[in-house]
ZAMI-196103 format. One line per 3 residues: for each residue z, x, y of C-alpha. Coordinates in steps of 0.1 Angstrom, whole numbers. Example, Ala and Ser with C-alpha at 12.3 -4.5 7.8 and 13.67 -1.06 7.14 Angstrom:
BEGIN
78:123:-45; 71:137:-11 $
//
This chain:
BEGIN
1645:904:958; 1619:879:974; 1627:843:984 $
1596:835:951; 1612:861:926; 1646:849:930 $
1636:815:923; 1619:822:896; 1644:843:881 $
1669:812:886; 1646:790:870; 1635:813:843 $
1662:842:832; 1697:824:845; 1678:785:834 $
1691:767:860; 1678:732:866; 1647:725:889 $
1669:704:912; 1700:726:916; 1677:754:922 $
1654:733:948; 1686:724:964; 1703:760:966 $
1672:772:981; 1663:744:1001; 1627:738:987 $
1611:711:977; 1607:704:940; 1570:709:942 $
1572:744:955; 1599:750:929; 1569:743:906 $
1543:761:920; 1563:789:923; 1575:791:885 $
1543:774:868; 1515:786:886; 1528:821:899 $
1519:814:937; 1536:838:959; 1550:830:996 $
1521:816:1024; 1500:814:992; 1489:774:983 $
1472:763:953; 1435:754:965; 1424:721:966 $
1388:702:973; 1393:683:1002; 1363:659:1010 $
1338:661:1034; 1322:632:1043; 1305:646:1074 $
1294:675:1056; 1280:661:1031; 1257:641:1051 $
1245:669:1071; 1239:687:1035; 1221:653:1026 $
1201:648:1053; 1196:684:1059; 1178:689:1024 $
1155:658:1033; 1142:674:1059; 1136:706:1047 $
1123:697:1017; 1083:697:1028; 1088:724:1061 $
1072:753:1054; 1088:786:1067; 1067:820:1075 $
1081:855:1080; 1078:848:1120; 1084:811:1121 $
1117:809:1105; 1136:778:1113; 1165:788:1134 $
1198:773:1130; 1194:761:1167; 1163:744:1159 $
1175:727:1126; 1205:711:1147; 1180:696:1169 $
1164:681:1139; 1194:669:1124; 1200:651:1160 $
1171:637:1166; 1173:617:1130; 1205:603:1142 $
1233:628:1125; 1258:640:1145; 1266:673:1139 $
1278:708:1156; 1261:738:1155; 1284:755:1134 $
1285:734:1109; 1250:736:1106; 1250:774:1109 $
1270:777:1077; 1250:753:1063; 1215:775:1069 $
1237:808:1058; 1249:794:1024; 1213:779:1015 $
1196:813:1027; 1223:830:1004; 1218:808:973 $
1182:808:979; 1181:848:972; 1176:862:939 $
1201:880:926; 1188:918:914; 1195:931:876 $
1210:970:875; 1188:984:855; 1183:1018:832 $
1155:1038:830; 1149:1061:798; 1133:1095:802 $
1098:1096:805; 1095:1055:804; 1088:1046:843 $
1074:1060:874; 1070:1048:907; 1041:1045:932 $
1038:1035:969; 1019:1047:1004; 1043:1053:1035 $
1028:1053:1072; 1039:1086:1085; 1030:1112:1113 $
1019:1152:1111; 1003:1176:1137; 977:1194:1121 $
968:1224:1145; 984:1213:1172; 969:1178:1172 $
993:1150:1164; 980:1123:1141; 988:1092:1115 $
981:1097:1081; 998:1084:1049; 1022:1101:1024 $
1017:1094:988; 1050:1091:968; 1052:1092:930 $
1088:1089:915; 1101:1098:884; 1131:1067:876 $
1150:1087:853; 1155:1124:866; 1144:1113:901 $
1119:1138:906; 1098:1132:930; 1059:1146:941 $
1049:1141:976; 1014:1142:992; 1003:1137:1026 $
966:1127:1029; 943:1114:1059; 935:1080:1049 $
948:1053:1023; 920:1048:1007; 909:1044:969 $
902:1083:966; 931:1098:979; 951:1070:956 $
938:1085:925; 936:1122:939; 971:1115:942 $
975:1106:906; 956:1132:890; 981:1161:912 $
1012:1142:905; 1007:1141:865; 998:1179:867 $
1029:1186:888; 1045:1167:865; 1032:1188:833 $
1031:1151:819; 1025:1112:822; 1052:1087:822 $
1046:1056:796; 1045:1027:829; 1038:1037:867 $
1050:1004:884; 1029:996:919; 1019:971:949 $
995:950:948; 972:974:967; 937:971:970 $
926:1004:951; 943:994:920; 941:955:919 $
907:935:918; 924:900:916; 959:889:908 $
961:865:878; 989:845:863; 1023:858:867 $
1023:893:860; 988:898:849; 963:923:868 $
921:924:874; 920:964:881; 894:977:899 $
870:998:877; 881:1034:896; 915:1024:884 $
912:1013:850; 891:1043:841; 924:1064:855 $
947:1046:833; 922:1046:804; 921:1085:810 $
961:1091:810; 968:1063:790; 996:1050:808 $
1006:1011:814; 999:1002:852; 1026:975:859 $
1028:952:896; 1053:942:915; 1053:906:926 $
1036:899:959; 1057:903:990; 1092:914:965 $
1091:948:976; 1124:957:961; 1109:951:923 $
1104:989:929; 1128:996:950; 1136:1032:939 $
1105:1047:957; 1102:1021:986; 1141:1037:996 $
1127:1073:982; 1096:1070:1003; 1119:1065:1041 $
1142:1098:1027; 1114:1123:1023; 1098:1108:1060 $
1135:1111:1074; 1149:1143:1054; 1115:1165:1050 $
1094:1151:1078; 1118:1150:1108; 1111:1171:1129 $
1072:1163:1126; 1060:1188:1103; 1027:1212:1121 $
1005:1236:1105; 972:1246:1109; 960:1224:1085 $
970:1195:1063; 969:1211:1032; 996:1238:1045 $
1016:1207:1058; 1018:1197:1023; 1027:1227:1010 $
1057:1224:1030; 1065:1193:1025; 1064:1195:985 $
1086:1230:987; 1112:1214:1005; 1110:1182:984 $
1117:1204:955; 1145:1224:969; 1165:1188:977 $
1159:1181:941; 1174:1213:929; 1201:1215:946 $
1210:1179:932; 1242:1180:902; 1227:1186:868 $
1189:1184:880; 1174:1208:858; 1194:1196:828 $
1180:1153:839; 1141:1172:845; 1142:1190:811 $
1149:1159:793; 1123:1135:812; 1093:1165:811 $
1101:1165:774; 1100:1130:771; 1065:1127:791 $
1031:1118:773; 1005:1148:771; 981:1154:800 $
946:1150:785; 926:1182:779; 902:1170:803 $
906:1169:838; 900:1131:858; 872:1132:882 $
891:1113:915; 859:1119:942; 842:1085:942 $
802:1083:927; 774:1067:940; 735:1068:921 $
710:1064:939; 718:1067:973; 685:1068:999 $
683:1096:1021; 666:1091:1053; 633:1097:1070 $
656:1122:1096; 668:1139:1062; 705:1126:1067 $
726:1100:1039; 753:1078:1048; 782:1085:1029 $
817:1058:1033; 803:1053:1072; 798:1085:1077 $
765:1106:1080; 753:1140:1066; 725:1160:1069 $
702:1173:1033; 674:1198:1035; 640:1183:1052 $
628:1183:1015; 649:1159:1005; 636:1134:1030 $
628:1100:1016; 641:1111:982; 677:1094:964 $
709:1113:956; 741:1111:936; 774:1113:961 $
804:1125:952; 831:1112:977; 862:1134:978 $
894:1133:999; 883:1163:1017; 847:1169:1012 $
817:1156:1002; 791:1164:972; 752:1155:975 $
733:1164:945; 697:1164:942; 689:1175:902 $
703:1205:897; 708:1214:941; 738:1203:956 $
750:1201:998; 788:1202:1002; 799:1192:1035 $
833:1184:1051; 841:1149:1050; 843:1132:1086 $
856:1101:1094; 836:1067:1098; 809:1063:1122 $
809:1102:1124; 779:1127:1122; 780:1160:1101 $
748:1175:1107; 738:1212:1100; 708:1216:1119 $
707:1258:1112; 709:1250:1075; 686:1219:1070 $
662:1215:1098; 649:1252:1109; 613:1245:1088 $
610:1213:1113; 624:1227:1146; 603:1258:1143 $
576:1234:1148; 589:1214:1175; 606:1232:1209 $
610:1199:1225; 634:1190:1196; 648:1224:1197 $
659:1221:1233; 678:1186:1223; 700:1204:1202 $
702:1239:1212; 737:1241:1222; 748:1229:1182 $
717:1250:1167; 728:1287:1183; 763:1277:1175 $
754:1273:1139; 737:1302:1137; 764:1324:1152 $
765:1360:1159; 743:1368:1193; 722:1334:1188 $
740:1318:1217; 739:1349:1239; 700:1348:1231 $
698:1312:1241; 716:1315:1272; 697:1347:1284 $
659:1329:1275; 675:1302:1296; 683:1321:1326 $
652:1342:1322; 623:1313:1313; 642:1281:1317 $
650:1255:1291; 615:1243:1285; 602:1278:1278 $
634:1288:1259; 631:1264:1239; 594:1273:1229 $
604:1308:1225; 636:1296:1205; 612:1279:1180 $
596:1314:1181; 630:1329:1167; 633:1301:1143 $
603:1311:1121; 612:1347:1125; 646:1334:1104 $
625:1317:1084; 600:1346:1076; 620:1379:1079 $
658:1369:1073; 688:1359:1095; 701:1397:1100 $
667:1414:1107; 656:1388:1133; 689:1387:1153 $
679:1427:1147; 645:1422:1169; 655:1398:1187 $
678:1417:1205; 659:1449:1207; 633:1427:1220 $
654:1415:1246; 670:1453:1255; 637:1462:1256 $
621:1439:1283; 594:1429:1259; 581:1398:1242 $
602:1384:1219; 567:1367:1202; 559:1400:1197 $
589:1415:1181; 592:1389:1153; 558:1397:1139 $
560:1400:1107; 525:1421:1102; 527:1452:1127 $
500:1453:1154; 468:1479:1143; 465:1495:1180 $
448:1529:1162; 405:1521:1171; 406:1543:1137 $
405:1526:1107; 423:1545:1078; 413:1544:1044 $
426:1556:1010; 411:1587:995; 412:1566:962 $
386:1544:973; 360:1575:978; 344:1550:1006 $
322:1569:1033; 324:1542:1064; 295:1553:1088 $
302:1546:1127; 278:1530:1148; 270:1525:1183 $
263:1499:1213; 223:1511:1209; 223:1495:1173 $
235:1464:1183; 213:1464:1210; 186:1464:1186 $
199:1433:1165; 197:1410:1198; 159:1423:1202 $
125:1397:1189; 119:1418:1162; 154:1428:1150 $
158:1460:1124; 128:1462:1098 $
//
């Protein structure tokens, strides 16, 4: 038995007097009481405020002067610094004491977070994570779309090229019909693509893309406050997993849209292979609000858009080239993550979106009418033309070139382009390289009428029309003073 239980069991079983006790163990009659009243064990002593006069008037002056500083993520006051403050207005104090003093008002300035439970179907997540892909062979930036599910913690991943307002509600529209459903409240950032202007407290100007998205799916869009990522902190840690689990080592395909089949398959196999998964998914895809029978149109519209005297419109920064006939003319845009629609009534150019300050322009689609009438222009932009037009264009080029030179190859090459135009892609590559076999003129070859060289003139039996020849003699007789009487 212990020096503290044998006491106590003096005191309290055998009841012995305080004193007789104190004296038999040698003890104080204060330790005699601790020991029976309070329960303190050996070493152990009741704790007791002791003042700090010194401490307090570093606390003192310490909140004076920090009460008007203002503090930025990079211009923190330092400990260091704050002691050198607290000097120079005459305190004397350590730099430990004032490091403990900075730690405990850092601490109690932190709020504290709430647990909290998520019901199936109630909440999802939203947020875009910097990350980087090779896409045939090419190693680039680009930005993974995360979409969380709170309660079964499914998640749908998406890596797109840009962070921009399109591939934000492309991102939507695939997650909810991954999903099968829509969750009642998708909480986000205060990102640009889904808030206008913040408002009082929690209260949100959306931008019109966005609030015709939630008007669609009828869900609640819900913000974090400003700079507090953690107020959804189950996709901000979710979102560094999948970049650290799925997406190291780099993931490289061919193309971005097999990177993100990838991605997504192996996402799902993590979530499968988590305890009760399917039984925590079943209950949340039950609990999800129907899609709506209509699909949500994410490529962003533009009315009225001017096309150019060169034929071209400028689309986000980016150019593209229309037929000739559209010159001068307006067009609806549709802006898509990966393409780009420009409709003229009922015609329509699709083209592969480029990036900002970039030029798609097809010339063998668009402009052959114009260059067929123009070999200076052709010779500009030969080298792109034949390798639009493919097959044994760019052979052609490069043999009118060595043969002619680049001034008359181009005029020939304008030759070619009206054959296109007037006898078909297929049967002028046909003649032209029959033409070319042959030694003879390629002008010649794309005719489209055949050349008479008969001096016979044949015609139908139908017609029952006798044509009489004549001779030089007669003619002669024309140019005479008196003519034919």
């Amino acid at each position: 038995m212990d020096k503290v239980a044998a006491i106590r069991h003096a005191v309290v079983v055998e009841k012995r007097s305080r004193r007789s006790v104190a004296k038999a163990f040698r003890v104080g009659r204060k330790t005699i009481d601790r020991y029976v009243d309070d329960g303190v064990t050996v070493g152990q002593r009741k704790p007791s405020p002791r003042p700090s006069p010194k401490t307090a008037a570093a606390q003192k002056k310490l909140d004076e002067l920090l009460a008007d500083v203002k503090e930025a993520k990079k211009h923190r006051l330092t400990a260091k610094r704050v002691q050198e403050l607290l000097l120079g207005a005459g305190v004397d104090v350590g730099y430990t004491l004032v490091k403990g003093l900075m730690a405990e008002r850092r601490r109690t300035a932190k709020a504290v977070s709430v647990p909290l439970e998520y019901a199936p179907g109630e909440v999802a997540e939203v947020d875009f994570f910097e990350v980087v892909v090779v896409v045939d062979g090419v190693e680039q930036t680009a930005w993974l779309f995360v979409m969380r599910l709170m309660s079964s913690g499914r998640d749908f991943c998406r890596v797109y090229p840009r962070q921009d307002q399109v591939c934000f509600l492309d991102g939507h529209v695939r997650a909810f019909a991954y999903f099968g459903g829509v969750p009642e409240r998708v909480i986000y950032d205060n990102l640009k693509a889904a808030v206008q202007k913040i408002l009082v407290g929690s209260e949100r100007q959306l931008t019109k893309r966005f609030l015709s998205l939630t008007q669609h799916y009828l869900f609640e869009a819900c913000f974090a406050r400003p700079y507090h990522g953690n107020d959804k902190g189950g996709v901000e840690a979710r979102g560094k997993h999948v970049r650290l689990q799925s997406m190291t080592p780099l993931l490289s395909a061919p193309t971005l849209d097999e990177v993100n089949g990838e991605l997504l398959a192996d996402v799902e196999r993590r979530f499968r292979a988590k305890t009760d998964a399917a039984e925590r998914w079943a209950t949340e895809q039950a609990a999800l609000l129907d899609l709506p029978r209509s699909g949500f149109d994410a490529r962003l519209m533009k009315l009225d858009v001017p096309v150019s005297s060169s034929s071209t419109v400028t689309v986000d920064g980016a150019t593209y080239s229309v037929p000739t006939a559209w010159a001068r003319r307006r067009v609806t845009t549709y802006a898509g993550v990966a393409d780009v629609e420009l409709r003229l009534g009922d015609d329509a150019v699709v083209r592969r979106r480029v990036p900002r300050g970039q030029r798609d322009i097809d010339y063998a689609a668009h402009y052959l009418d114009e260059l067929a009438k123009k070999p200076q222009a052709v010779r500009q932009v030969a080298d792109k033309l034949v390798a639009q037009l493919g097959g044994a264009f760019p052979a052609f080029w490069r043999r009118l070139v060595e043969d002619d030179g680049a001034k008359e190859a181009a005029r020939k090459m304008a030759r070619i382009l009206r054959g296109i135009r007037e006898l078909g892609r297929d049967e002028c590559e046909r003649r032209v390289g029959a033409a070319l076999s042959a030694g003879e003129p390629v002008a010649t070859a794309l005719l489209v009428t055949p050349v008479v060289t008969s001096s016979h003139v044949l015609v139908p039996k139908a017609l029952d029309v006798f044509v009489e020849t004549s001779s030089v003699a007669v003619f002669d007789l024309l140019l005479s003073p008196g003519g034919v009487q």
